[in-house]
N, C-alpha and C positions, 0 to 999 in steps of 0.2 A: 140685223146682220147685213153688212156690205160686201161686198166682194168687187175685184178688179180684174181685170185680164193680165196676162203673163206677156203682154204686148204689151203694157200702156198701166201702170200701177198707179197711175192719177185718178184714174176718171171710175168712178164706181156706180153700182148700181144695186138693187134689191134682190132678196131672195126669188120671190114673184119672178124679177126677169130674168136671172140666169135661170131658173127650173124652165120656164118657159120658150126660153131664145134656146137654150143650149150652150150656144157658142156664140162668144163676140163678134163683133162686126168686123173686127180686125185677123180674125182668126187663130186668136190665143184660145188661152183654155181659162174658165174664171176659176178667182184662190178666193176663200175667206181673205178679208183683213185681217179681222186677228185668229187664232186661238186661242181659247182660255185657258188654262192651267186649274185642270178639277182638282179639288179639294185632297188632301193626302188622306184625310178620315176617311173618304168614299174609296181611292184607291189599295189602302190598306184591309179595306175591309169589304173587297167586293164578293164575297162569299158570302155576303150578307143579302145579298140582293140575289132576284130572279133577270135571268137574262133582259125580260122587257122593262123592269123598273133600270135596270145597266143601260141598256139602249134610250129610254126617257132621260135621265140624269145626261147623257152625253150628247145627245140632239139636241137640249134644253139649254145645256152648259152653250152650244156650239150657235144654235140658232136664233137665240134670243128670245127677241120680240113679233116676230118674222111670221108665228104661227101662232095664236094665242093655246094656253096651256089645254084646255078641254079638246082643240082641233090637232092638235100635236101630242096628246094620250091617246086619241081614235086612229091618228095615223099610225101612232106605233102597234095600238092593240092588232090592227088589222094584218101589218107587215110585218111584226116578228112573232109570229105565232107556232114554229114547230123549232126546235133543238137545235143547240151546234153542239155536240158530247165530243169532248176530248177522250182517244181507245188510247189507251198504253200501252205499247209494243214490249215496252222493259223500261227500265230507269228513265234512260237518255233517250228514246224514241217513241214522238208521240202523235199521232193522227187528229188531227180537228176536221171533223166530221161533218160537209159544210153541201152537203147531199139529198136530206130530210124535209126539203122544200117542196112544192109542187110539180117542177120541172126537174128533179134529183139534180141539181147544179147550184153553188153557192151566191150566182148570182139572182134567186130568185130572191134575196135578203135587198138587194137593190132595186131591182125590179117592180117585187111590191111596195116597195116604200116609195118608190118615185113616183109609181100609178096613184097611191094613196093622195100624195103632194099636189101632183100636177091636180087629178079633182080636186080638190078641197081650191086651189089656184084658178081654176077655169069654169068654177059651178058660175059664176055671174057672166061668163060670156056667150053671146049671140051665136059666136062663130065657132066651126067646128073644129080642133086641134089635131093635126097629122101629127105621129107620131114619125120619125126614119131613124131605123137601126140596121148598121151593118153588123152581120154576126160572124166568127170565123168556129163557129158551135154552139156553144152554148147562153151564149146572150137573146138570139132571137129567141128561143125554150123560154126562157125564164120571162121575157117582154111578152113573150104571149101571152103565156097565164098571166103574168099581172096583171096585163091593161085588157083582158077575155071582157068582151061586154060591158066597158068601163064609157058611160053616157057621156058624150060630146067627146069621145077621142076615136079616132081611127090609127089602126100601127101600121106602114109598110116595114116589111125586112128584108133588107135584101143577102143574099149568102151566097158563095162561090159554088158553083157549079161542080159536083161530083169530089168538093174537098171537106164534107159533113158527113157523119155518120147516117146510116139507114135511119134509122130511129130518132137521132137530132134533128134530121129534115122532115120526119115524120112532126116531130113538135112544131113545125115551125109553119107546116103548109096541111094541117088538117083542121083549123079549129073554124074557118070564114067567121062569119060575120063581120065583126069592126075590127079583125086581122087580116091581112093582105101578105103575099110570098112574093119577092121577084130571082128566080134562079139565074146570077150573072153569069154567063162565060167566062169568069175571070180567074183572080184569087179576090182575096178579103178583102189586098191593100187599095184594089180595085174598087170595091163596094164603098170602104170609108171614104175613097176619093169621090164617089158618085154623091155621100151623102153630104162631104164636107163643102159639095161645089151647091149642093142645090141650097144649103144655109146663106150660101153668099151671092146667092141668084137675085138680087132687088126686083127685078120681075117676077120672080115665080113667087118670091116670099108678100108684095103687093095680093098675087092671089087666093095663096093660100096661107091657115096660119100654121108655118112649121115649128118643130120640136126636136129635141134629139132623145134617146135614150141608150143609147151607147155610154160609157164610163166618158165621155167625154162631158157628159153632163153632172155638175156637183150632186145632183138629187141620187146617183148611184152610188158614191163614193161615200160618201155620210154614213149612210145605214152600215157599207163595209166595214167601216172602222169599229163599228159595235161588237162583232163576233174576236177581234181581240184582246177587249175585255171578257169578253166572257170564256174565252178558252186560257187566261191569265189565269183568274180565279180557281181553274180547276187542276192547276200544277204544282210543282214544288218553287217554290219562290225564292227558295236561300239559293237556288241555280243559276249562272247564267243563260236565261230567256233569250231564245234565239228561236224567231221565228221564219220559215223555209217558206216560198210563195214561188209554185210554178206562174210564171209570167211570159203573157202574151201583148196585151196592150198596157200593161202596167198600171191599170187603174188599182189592182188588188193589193199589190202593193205599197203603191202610193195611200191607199187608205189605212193602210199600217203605220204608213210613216206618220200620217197626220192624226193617230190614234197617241204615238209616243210625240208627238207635238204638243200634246193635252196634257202631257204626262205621266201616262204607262212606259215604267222603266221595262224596256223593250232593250235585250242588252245588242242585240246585233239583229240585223235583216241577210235574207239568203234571197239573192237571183236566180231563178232555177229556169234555165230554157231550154230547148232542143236546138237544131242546128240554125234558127232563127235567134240567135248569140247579139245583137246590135248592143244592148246595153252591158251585158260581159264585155264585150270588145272593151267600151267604153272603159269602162270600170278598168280595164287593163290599159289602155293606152292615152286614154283622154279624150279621141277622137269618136264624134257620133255620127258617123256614118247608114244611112237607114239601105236597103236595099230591097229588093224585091223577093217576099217571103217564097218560103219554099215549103212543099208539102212534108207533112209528116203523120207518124200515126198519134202523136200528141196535138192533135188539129186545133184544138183551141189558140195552141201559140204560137201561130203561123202569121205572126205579125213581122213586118220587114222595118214601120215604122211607129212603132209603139206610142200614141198620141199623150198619154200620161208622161211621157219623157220631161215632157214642158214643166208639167210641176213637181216632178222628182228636180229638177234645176232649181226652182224657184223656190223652194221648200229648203234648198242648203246654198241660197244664195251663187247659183251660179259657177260655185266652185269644184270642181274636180275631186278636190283633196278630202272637200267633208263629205261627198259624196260617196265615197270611195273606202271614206272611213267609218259608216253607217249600213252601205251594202257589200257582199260578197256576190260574184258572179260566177255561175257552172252553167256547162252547156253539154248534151250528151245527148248522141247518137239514138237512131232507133230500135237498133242489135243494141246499144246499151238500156235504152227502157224496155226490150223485152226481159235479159236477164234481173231487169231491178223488180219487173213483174213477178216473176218468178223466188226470185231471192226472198221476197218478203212475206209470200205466200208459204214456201218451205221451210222459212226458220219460223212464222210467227202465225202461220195458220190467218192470213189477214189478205184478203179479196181488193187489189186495190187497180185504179184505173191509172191508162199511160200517163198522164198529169204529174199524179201522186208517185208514181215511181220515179219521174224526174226528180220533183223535190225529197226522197227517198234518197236518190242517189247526191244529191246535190249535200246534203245536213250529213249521210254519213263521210264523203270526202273531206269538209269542212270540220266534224266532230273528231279527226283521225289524229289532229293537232290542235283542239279543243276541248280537250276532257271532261270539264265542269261546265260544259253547255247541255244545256235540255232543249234538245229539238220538237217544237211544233210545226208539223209539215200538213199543210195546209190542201186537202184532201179534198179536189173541185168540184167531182161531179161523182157519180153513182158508177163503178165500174161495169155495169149492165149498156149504160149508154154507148161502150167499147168494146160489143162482145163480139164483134168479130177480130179482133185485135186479142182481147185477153182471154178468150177459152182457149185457141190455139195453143197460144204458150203454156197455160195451164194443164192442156187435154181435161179440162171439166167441165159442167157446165157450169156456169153464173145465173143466179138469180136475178129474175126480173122481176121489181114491183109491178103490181098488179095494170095501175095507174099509165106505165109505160107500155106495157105489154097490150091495153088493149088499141094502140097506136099503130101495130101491125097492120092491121088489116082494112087502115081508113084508106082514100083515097088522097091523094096528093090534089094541089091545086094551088100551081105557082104561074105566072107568067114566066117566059123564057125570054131574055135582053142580053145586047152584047155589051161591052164597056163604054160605050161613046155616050156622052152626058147628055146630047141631044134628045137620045131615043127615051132616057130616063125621066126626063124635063116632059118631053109629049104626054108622055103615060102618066105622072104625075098632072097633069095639065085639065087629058080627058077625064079622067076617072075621081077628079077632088075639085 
């Protein structure tokens, strides 16, 4: 497997170094060279398979030679080891359930499959690997558990300052050991900016050896594309397949697209955002304008500059038109994810988190003038991780797994840093 940057389509490199660099030196984002086109016998008949033999066949298809076949079954066994179940609401409305993970967020599917990667990548080296991730929720959760006491790696995360849930900051600054917390003063697009400057530091990268695991990194986006095959196989297929993705940095999505690049006839994609709308906009006017995100109760998608934009472009060649012609874009208010909290909870008896009600609201506007589409709406995180948000509206209580629950009552243990890349650069300096 080769891959290139979305800067520079000449000059390639190995699997080994984009898992390990993260990001190029030019500050693109790496694409595979190619994708292959899996077999129609395997796509026709993926009901045939268990989610993890789905996920082997399409890493195998996708990776090559890159991992040899014994070390690339160990990765998988390890990282796709609990459920994505597709709930039916009714015909047309259907929840892919992407929560059943360690950290109840569907990015613990990437998570542990990059922790898996990056080891099996770095067991011959001397040196020790930093891990930096900026979270705007639930990415640090998920980075924790995976890389939790994972030999020769250390994680820093860093996360906005009082724009994470109790409970998501509880994941992210209770576990020590080879996890580390830094609470910005900022927002998110802050954090990413801190992480994307220290990748391009030639001094600090001399000292230390950095990583990313943020979706900016392929090793996240890979494993995503697996869970839609497997929420394919468990719908009605004579449907138009139109799958809904609340989106924050667009890496979720973008692993969707590069899931029907393999070809999973995937008949349409939904952009689903809150008032951080940058790629709607686009989708409407042509123009990508990023800005400076704004807080909301759907905090995951408090992104202003969605770093996966880069290969949503480079995946439709740069064009507006087929962009445009593959995604739909919605954006809704916080008064509007309450009542979509509620809506969905009243007709269909179904507990869902502020995320999920965006994409809720975004497949039924879009279904209103789409009759023969079956929506898969794409269900992030564990509505318990939002219960100060969704028992309100609900007036009930929400269950909390056991797992999260007993995260109450640990103690916190973040470093406190302002925005200036200096202070960051230090502290990474002393402490690695």
């Amino acid at each position: 497997m080769r891959l290139y940057s979305t800067k520079n389509t000449s000059k390639f490199v190995d699997l080994k170094e984009a898992v390990i660099k993260g990001l190029p030196e030019d500050n693109g984002l790496f694409m595979p060279e190619h994708f292959p086109t899996l077999p129609s016998s395997f796509i026709n008949n993926l009901s045939d398979y268990s989610f993890e033999e789905i996920a082997y066949k399409v890493a195998s298809q996708l990776i090559q030679d890159s991992i040899p076949e014994a070390a690339l079954k160990d990765i998988i066994h390890n990282a796709v080891n609990f459920p994505a179940p597709v709930v039916s609401l009714d015909e047309q409305f259907h929840i892919l359930e992407l929560f059943h993970g360690p950290s109840l967020a569907f990015k613990d599917f990437g998570a542990r499959f990059m922790a898996q990667t990056m080891s099996y990548f770095n067991q011959n080296e001397n040196r020790e690997l930093v891990i930096l991730v900026a979270t705007s929720g639930d990415t640090g959760g998920a980075v924790a558990a995976g890389f939790y006491d994972t030999p020769g790696i250390k994680v820093v995360i860093l996360y906005p300052s009082g724009k994470v849930s109790a409970l998501q900051e509880k994941q992210l600054t209770t576990l020590g050991k080879n996890i580390s917390a830094i609470e910005i003063d900022g927002t998110f697009d802050d954090c990413q900016a801190l992480v994307k400057k220290a990748f391009l530091d030639d001094e600090l990268n001399q000292a230390i050896r950095l990583s990313s695991a943020n979706s900016i990194n392929i090793a996240r986006l890979i494993p995503q594309s697996f869970y839609y095959f497997e929420a394919f196989k468990q719908v009605d297929t004579s449907k138009d397949i139109v799958f809904t993705v609340p989106s924050g940095n667009f890496g979720n999505l973008t692993a969707g697209l590069m899931a029907k690049k393999m070809g999973l006839p995937i008949h349409h994609f939904i952009a689903a955002t809150n008032a951080n709308d940058i790629v709607p906009s686009y989708l409407e006017t042509g123009e990508y304008i990023p800005r400076p995100s704004v807080a909301t109760i759907s905090n995951a998608m408090d992104v202003g500059n969605p770093s996966n934009f880069a290969r949503m472009l480079d995946l439709y060649g740069s064009t507006w038109n087929n962009l445009k012609s593959a995604i739909s874009g919605y954006r809704f208010s916080d008064k509007e994810t309450k009542i979509g909290i509620k809506e969905v909870y009243e007709r269909y008896n179904y507990t869902i988190d502020p995320h999920g009600a965006v994409g809720y609201l975004a497949f039924k506007e879009y279904a209103s003038s789409h009759p023969n589409s079956l929506g898969i709406i794409l269900e992030t995180a564990h509505p318990s991780k939002f219960i100060d948000v969704v028992e309100p509206v609900l007036k009930s209580k929400v269950n909390i797994p056991q797992r999260l629950a007993d995260l109450a009552n640990k103690p916190k243990e973040a470093a406190f840093m302002d925005t200036s890349y200096g202070s960051f650069k230090n502290w990474l300096l002393a402490n690695y």
